[in-house]
PyMOL commands that place a pseudoatom at each C-alpha (Angstrom):
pseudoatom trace, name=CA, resn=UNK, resi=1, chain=A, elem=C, hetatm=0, pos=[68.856, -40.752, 186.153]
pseudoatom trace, name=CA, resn=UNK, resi=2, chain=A, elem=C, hetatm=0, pos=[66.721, -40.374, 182.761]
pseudoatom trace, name=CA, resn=UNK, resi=3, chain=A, elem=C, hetatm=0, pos=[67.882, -42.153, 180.025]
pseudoatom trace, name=CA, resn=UNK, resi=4, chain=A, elem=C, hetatm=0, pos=[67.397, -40.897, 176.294]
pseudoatom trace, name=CA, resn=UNK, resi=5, chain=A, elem=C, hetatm=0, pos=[65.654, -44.490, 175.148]
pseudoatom trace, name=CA, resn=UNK, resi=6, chain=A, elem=C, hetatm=0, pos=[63.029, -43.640, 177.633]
pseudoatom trace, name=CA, resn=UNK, resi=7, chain=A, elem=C, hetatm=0, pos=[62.235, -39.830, 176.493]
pseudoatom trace, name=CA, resn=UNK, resi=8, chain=A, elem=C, hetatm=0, pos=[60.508, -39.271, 172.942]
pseudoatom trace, name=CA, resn=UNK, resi=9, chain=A, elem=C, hetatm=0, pos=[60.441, -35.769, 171.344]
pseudoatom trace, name=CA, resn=UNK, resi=10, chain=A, elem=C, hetatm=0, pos=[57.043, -34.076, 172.115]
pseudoatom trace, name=CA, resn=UNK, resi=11, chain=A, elem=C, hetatm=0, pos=[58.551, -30.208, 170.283]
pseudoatom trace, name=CA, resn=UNK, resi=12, chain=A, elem=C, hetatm=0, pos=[61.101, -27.726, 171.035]
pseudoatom trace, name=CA, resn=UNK, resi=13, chain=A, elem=C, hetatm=0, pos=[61.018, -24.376, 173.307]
pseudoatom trace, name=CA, resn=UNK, resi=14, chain=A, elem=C, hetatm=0, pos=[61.461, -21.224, 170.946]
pseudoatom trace, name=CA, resn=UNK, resi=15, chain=A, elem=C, hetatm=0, pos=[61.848, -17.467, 173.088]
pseudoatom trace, name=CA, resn=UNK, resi=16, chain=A, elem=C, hetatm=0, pos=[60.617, -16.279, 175.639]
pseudoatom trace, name=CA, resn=UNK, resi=17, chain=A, elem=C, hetatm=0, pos=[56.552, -14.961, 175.637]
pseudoatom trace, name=CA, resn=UNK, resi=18, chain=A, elem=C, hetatm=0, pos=[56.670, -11.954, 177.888]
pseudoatom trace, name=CA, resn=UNK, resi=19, chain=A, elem=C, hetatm=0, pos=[58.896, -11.299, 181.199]
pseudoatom trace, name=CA, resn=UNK, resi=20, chain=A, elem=C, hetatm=0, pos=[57.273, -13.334, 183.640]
pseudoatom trace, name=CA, resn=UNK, resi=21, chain=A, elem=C, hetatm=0, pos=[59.347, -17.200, 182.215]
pseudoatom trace, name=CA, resn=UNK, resi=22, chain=A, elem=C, hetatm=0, pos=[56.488, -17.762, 179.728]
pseudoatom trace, name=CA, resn=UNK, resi=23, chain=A, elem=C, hetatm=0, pos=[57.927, -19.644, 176.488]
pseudoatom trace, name=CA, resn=UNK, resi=24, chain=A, elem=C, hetatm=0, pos=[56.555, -20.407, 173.197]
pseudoatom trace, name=CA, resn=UNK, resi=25, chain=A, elem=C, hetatm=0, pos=[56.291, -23.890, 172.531]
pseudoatom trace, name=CA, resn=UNK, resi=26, chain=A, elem=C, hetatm=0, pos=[56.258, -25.660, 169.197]
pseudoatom trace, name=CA, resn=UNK, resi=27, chain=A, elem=C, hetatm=0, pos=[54.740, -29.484, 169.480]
pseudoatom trace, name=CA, resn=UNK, resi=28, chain=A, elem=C, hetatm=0, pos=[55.403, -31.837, 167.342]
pseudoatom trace, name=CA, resn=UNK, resi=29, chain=A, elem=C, hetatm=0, pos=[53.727, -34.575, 169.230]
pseudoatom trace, name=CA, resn=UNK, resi=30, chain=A, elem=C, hetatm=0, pos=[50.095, -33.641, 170.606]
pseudoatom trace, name=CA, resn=UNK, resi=31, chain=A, elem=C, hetatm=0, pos=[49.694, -37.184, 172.646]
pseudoatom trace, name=CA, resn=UNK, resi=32, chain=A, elem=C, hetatm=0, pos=[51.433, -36.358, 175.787]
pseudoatom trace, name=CA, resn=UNK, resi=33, chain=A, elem=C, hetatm=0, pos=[49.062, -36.515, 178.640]
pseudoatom trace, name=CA, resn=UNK, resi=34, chain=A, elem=C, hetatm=0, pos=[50.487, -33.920, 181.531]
pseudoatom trace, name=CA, resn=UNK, resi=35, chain=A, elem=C, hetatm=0, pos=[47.152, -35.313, 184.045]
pseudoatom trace, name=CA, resn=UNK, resi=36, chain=A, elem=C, hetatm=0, pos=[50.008, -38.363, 184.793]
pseudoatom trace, name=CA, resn=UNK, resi=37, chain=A, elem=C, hetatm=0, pos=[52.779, -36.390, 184.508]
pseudoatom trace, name=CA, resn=UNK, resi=38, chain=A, elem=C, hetatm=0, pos=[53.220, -33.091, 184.686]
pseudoatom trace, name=CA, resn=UNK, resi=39, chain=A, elem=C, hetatm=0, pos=[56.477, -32.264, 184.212]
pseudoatom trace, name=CA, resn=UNK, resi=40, chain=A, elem=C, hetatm=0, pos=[58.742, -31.988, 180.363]
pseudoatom trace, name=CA, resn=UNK, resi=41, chain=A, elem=C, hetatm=0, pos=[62.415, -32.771, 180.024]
pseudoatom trace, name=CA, resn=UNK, resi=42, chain=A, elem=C, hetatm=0, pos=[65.268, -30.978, 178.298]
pseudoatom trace, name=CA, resn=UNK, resi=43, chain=A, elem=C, hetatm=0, pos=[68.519, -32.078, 177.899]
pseudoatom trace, name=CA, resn=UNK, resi=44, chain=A, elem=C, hetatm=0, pos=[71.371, -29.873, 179.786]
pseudoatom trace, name=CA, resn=UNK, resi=45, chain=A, elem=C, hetatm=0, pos=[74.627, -29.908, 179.706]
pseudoatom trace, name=CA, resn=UNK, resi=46, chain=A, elem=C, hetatm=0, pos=[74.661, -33.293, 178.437]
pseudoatom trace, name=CA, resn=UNK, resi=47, chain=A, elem=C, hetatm=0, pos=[71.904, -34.635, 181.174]
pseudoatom trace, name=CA, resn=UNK, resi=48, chain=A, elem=C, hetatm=0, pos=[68.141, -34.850, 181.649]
pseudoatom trace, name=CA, resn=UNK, resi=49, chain=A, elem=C, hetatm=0, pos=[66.593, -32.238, 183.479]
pseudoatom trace, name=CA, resn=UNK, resi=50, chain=A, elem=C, hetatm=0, pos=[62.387, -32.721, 184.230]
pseudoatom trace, name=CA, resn=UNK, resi=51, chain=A, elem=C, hetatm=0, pos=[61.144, -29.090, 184.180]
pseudoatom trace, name=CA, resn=UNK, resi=52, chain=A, elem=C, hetatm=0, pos=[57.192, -29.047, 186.444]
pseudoatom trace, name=CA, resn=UNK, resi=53, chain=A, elem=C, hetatm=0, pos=[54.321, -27.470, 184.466]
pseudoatom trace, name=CA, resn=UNK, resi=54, chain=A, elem=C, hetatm=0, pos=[52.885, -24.388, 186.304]
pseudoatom trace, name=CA, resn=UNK, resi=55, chain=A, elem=C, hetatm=0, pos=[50.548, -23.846, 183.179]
pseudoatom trace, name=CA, resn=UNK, resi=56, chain=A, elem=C, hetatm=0, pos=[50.337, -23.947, 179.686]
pseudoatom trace, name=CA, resn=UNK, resi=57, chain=A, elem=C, hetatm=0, pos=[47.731, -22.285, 176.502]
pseudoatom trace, name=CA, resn=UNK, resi=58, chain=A, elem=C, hetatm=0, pos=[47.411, -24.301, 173.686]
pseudoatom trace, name=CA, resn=UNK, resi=59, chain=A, elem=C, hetatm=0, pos=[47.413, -21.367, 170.960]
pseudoatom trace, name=CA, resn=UNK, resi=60, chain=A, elem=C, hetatm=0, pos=[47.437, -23.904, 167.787]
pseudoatom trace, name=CA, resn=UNK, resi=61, chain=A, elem=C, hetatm=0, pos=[47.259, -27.418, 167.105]
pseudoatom trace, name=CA, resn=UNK, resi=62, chain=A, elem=C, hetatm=0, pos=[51.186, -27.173, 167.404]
pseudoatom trace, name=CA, resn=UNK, resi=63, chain=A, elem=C, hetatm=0, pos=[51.927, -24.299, 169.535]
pseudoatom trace, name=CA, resn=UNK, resi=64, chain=A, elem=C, hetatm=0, pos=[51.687, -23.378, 173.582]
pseudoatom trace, name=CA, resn=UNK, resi=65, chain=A, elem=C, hetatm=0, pos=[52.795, -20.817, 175.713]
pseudoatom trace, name=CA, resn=UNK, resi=66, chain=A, elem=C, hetatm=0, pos=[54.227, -22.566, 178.842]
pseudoatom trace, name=CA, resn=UNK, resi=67, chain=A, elem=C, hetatm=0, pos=[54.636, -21.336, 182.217]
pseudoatom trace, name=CA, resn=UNK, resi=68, chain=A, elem=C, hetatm=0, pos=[57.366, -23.873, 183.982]
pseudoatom trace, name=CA, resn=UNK, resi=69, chain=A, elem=C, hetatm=0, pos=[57.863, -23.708, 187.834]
pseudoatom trace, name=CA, resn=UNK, resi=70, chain=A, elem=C, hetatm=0, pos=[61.257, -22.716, 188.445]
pseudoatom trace, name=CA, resn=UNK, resi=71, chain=A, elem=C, hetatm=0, pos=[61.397, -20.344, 185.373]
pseudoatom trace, name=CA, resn=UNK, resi=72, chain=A, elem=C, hetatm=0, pos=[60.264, -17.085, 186.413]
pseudoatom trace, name=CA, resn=UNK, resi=73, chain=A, elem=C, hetatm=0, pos=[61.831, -14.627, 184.108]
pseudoatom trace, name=CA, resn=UNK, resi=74, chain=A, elem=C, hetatm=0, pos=[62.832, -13.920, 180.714]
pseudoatom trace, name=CA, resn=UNK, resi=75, chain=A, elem=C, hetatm=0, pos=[66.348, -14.389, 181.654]
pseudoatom trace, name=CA, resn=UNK, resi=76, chain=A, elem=C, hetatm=0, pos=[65.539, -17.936, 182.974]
pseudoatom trace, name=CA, resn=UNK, resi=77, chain=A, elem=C, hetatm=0, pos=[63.650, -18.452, 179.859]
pseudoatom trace, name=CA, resn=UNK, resi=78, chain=A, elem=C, hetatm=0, pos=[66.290, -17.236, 177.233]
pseudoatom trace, name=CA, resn=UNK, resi=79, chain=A, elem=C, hetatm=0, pos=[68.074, -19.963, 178.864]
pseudoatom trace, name=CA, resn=UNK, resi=80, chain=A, elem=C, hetatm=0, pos=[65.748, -22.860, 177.118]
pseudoatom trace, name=CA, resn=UNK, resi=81, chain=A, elem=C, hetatm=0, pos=[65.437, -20.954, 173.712]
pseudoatom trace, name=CA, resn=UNK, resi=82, chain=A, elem=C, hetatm=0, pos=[65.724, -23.483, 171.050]
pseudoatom trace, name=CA, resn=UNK, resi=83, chain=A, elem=C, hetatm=0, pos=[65.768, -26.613, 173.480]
pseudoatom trace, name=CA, resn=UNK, resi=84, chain=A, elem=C, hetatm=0, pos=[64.449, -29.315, 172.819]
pseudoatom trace, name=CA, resn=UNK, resi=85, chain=A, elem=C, hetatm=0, pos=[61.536, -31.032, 174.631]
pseudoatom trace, name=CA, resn=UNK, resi=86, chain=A, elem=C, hetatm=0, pos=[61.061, -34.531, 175.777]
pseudoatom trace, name=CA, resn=UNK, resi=87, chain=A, elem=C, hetatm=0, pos=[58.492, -36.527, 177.694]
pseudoatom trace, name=CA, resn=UNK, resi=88, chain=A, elem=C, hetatm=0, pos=[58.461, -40.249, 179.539]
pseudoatom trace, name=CA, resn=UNK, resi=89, chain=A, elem=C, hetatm=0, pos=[56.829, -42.400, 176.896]
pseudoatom trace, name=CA, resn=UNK, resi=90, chain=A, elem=C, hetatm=0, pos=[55.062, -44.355, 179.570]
pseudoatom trace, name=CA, resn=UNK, resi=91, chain=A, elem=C, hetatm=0, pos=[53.046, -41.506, 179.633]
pseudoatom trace, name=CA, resn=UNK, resi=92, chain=A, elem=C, hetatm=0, pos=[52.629, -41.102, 175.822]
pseudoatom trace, name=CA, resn=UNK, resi=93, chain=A, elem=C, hetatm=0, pos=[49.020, -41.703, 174.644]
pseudoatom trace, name=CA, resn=UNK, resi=94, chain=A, elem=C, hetatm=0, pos=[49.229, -45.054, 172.638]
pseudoatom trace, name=CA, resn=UNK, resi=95, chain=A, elem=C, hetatm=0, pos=[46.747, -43.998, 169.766]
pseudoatom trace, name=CA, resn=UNK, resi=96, chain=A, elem=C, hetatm=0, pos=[49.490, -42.958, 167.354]
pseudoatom trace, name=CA, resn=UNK, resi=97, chain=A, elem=C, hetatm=0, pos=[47.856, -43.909, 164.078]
pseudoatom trace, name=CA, resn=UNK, resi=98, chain=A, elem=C, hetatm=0, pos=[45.142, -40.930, 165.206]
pseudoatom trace, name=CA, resn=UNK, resi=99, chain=A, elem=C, hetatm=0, pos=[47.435, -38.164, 164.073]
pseudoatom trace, name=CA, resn=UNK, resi=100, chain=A, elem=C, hetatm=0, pos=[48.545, -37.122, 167.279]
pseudoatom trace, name=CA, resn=UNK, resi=101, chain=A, elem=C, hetatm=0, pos=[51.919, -36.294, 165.367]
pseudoatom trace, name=CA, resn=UNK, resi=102, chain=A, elem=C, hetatm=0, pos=[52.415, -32.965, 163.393]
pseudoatom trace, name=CA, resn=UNK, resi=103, chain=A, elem=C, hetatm=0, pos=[54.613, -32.971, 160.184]
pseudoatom trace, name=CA, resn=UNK, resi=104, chain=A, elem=C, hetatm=0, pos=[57.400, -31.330, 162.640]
pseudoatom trace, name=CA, resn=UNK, resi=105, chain=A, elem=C, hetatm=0, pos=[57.784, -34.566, 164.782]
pseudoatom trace, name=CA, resn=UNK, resi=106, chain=A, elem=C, hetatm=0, pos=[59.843, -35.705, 161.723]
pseudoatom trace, name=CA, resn=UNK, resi=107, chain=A, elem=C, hetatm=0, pos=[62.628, -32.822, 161.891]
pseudoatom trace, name=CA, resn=UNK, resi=108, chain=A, elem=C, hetatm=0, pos=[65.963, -35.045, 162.806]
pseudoatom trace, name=CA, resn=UNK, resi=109, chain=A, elem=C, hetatm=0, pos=[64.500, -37.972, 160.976]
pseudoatom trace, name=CA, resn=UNK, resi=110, chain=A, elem=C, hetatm=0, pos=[66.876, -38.957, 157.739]
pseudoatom trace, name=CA, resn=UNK, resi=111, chain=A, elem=C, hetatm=0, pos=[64.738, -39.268, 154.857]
pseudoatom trace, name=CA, resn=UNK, resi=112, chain=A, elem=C, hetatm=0, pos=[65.328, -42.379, 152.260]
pseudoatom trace, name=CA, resn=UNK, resi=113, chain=A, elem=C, hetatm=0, pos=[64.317, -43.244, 148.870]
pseudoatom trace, name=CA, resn=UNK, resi=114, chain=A, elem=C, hetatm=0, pos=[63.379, -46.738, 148.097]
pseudoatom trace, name=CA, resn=UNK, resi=115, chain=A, elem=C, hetatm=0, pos=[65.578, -46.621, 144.946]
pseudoatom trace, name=CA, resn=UNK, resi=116, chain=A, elem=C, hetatm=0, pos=[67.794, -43.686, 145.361]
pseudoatom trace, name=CA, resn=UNK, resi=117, chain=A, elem=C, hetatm=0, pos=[68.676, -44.381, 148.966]
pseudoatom trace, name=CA, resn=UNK, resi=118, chain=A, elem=C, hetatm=0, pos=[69.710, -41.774, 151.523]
pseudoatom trace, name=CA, resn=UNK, resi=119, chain=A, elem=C, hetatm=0, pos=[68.688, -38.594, 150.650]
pseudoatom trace, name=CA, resn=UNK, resi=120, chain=A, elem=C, hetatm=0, pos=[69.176, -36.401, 153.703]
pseudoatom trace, name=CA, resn=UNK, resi=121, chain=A, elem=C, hetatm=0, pos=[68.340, -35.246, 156.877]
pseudoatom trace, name=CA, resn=UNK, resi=122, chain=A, elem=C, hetatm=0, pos=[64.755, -33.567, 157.871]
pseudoatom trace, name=CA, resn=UNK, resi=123, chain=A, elem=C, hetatm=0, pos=[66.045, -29.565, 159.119]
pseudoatom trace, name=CA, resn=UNK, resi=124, chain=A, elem=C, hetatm=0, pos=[62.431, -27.919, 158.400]
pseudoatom trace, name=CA, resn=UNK, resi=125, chain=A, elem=C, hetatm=0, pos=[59.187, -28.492, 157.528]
pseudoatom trace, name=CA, resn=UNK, resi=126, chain=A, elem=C, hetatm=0, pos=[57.356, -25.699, 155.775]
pseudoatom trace, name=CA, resn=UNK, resi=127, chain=A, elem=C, hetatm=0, pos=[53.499, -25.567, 156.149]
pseudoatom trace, name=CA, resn=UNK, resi=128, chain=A, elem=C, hetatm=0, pos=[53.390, -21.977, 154.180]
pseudoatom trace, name=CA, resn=UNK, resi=129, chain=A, elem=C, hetatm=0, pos=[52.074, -23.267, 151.187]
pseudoatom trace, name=CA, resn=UNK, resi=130, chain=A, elem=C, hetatm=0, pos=[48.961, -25.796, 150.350]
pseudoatom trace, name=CA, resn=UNK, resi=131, chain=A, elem=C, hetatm=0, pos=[51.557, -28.778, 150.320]
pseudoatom trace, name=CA, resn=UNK, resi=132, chain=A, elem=C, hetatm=0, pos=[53.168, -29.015, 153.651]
pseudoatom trace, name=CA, resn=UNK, resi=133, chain=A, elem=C, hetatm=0, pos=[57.113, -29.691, 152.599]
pseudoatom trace, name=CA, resn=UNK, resi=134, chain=A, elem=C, hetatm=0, pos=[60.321, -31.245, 154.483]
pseudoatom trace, name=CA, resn=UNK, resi=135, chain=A, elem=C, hetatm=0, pos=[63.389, -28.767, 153.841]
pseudoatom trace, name=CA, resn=UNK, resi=136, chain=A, elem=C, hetatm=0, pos=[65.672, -31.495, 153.095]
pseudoatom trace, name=CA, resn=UNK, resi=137, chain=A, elem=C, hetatm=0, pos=[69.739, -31.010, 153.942]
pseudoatom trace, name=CA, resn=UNK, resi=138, chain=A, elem=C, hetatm=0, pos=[71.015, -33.006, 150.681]
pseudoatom trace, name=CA, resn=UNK, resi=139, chain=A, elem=C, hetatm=0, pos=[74.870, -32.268, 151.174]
pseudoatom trace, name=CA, resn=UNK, resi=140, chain=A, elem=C, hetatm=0, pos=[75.758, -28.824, 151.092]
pseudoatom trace, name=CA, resn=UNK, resi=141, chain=A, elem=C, hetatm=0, pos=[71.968, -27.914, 149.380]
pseudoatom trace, name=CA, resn=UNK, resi=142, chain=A, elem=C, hetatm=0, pos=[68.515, -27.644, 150.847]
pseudoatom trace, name=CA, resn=UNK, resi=143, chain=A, elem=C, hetatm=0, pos=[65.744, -29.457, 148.489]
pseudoatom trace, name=CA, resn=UNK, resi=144, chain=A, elem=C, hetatm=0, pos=[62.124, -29.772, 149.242]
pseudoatom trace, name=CA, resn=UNK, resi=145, chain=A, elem=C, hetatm=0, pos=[60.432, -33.084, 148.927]
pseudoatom trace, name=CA, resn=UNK, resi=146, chain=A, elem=C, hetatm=0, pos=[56.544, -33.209, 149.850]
pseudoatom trace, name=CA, resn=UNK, resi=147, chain=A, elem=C, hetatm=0, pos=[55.672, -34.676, 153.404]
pseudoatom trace, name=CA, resn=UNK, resi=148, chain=A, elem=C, hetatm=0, pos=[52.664, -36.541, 151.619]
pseudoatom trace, name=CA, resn=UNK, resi=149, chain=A, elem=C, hetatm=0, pos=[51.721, -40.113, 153.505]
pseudoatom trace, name=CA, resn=UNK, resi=150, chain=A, elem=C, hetatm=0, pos=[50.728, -41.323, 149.788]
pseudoatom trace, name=CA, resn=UNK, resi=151, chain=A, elem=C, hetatm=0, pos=[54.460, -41.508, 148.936]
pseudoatom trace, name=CA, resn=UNK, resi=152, chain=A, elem=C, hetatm=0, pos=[55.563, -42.161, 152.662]
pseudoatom trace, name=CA, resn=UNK, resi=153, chain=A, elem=C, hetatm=0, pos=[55.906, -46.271, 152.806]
pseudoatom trace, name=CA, resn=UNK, resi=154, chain=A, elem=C, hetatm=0, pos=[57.485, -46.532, 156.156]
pseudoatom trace, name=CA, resn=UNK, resi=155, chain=A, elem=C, hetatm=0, pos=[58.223, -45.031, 159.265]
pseudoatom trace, name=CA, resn=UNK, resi=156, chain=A, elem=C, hetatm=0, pos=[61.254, -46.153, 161.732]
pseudoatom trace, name=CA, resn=UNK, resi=157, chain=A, elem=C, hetatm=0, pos=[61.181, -44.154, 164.857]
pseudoatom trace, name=CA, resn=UNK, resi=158, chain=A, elem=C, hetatm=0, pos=[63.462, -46.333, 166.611]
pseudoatom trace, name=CA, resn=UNK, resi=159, chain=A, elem=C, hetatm=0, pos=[66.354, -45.228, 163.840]
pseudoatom trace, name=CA, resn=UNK, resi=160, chain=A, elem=C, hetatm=0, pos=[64.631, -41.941, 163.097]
pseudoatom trace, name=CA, resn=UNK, resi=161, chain=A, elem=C, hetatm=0, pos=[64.184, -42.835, 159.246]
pseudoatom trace, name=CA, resn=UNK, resi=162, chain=A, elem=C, hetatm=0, pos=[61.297, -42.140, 156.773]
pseudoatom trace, name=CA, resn=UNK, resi=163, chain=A, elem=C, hetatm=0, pos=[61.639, -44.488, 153.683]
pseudoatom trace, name=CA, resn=UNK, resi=164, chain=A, elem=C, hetatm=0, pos=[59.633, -43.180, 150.897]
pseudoatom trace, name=CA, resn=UNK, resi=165, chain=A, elem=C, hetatm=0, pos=[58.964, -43.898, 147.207]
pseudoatom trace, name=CA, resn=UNK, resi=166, chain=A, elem=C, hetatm=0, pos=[60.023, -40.734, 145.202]
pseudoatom trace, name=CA, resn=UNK, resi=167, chain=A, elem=C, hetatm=0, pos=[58.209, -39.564, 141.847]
pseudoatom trace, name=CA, resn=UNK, resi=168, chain=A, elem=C, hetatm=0, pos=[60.938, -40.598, 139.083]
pseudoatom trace, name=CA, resn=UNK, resi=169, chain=A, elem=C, hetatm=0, pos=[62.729, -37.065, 138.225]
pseudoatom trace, name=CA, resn=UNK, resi=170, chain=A, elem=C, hetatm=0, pos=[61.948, -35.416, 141.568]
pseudoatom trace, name=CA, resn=UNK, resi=171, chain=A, elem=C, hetatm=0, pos=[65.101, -35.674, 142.882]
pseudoatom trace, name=CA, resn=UNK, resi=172, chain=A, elem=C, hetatm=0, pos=[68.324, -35.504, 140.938]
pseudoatom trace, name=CA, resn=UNK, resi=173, chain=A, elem=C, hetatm=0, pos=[70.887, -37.893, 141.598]
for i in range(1, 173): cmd.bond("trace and resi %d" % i, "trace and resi %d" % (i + 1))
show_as sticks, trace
zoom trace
C-alpha cells in the first residue's frame, strides 16, 4: 500500500488532449526522474493508485501531454480531470535549491505573515502579468500577494506553510 508521507506533489492532470487517453499535465515540480520510475500516482477513491507512463511531451517548463498505459480514451481520461499527481520521493531529484519547483508547487500551501499571522490558503497562482502572484483565499475574499523569494523567509513543506514578511499596508487586517 502507498502511503501519502511517501508521495510529494509533482502537478495535477487537467482534460483530456485528444481521443486517444492523452491528458494535459500541469507540473509544479520539474525534478521527478521517470528513468527510475516510470509510473505517477493519483489518489482514488480515497487510495493510491500508480498509473505507468506510455509517453509524455514536455510542451512548457510546466506543462506535458501524457499518454498513461491503461488510459486509452477520452472517457478514461475525463476520469483523471483535475486529479492530482504524485510521485515516490525516493525518486525525487535532490537538487531542490536549483529551481526545479514552479510557483504552482505552492497551491495548498497556507501562506503566513511574520507579524500578521495566517493569512490564507494558496488556490492560484497567476503568471499573466510581469509579477507572478498567489490568489490568496483570505476568508470569504480572494487577495493577491506577490510570490517574490525577496519577501519569502521560509518554506515548510512538511506543514505546507510559506512564512513571509509582508510590505506594511499590503494587506489589511
Amino acid at each position: 500500500m502507498i502511503n501519502r508521507d511517501e508521495l510529494v506533489q509533482i502537478g495535477q492532470f487537467r482534460k483530456p488532449h485528444g481521443t486517444q487517453g492523452e491528458i494535459a499535465f500541469s507540473l509544479s515540480n520539474v525534478s521527478f526522474d521517470t528513468s527510475k520510475c516510470p509510473f505517477f500516482i493519483c489518489e482514488m477513491d480515497g487510495i493510491f493508485v500508480p498509473f505507468h507512463i506510455e509517453n509524455y511531451r514536455l510542451i512548457s517548463d510546466s506543462s506535458a501531454y501524457i499518454r498513461l498505459k491503461t488510459v486509452d480514451s477520452d472517457q478514461k481520461a475525463r476520469l483523471l480531470t483535475n486529479k492530482e499527481v504524485f510521485f515516490p520521493k525516493k525518486y525525487i531529484k535532490k537538487n531542490i535549491g536549483n529551481n526545479n519547483f514552479t510557483w504552482d508547487y505552492f497551491i495548498g500551501f497556507t501562506l503566513l505573515d511574520e507579524k500578521l499571522g495566517k493569512i490564507g490558503a494558496i488556490v492560484d497562482v497567476d503568471t499573466t502579468t510581469l509579477n507572478t502572484l498567489f490568489i490568496v483565499e483570505k476568508g470569504k475574499e480572494e487577495i493577491l500577494v506577490p510570490a517574490a523569494e525577496e519577501i519569502i523567509t521560509r518554506i515548510n513543506e512538511h506543514r505546507k506553510e510559506i512564512i513571509v514578511s509582508l510590505p506594511e499596508g499590503l494587506i489589511e487586517q
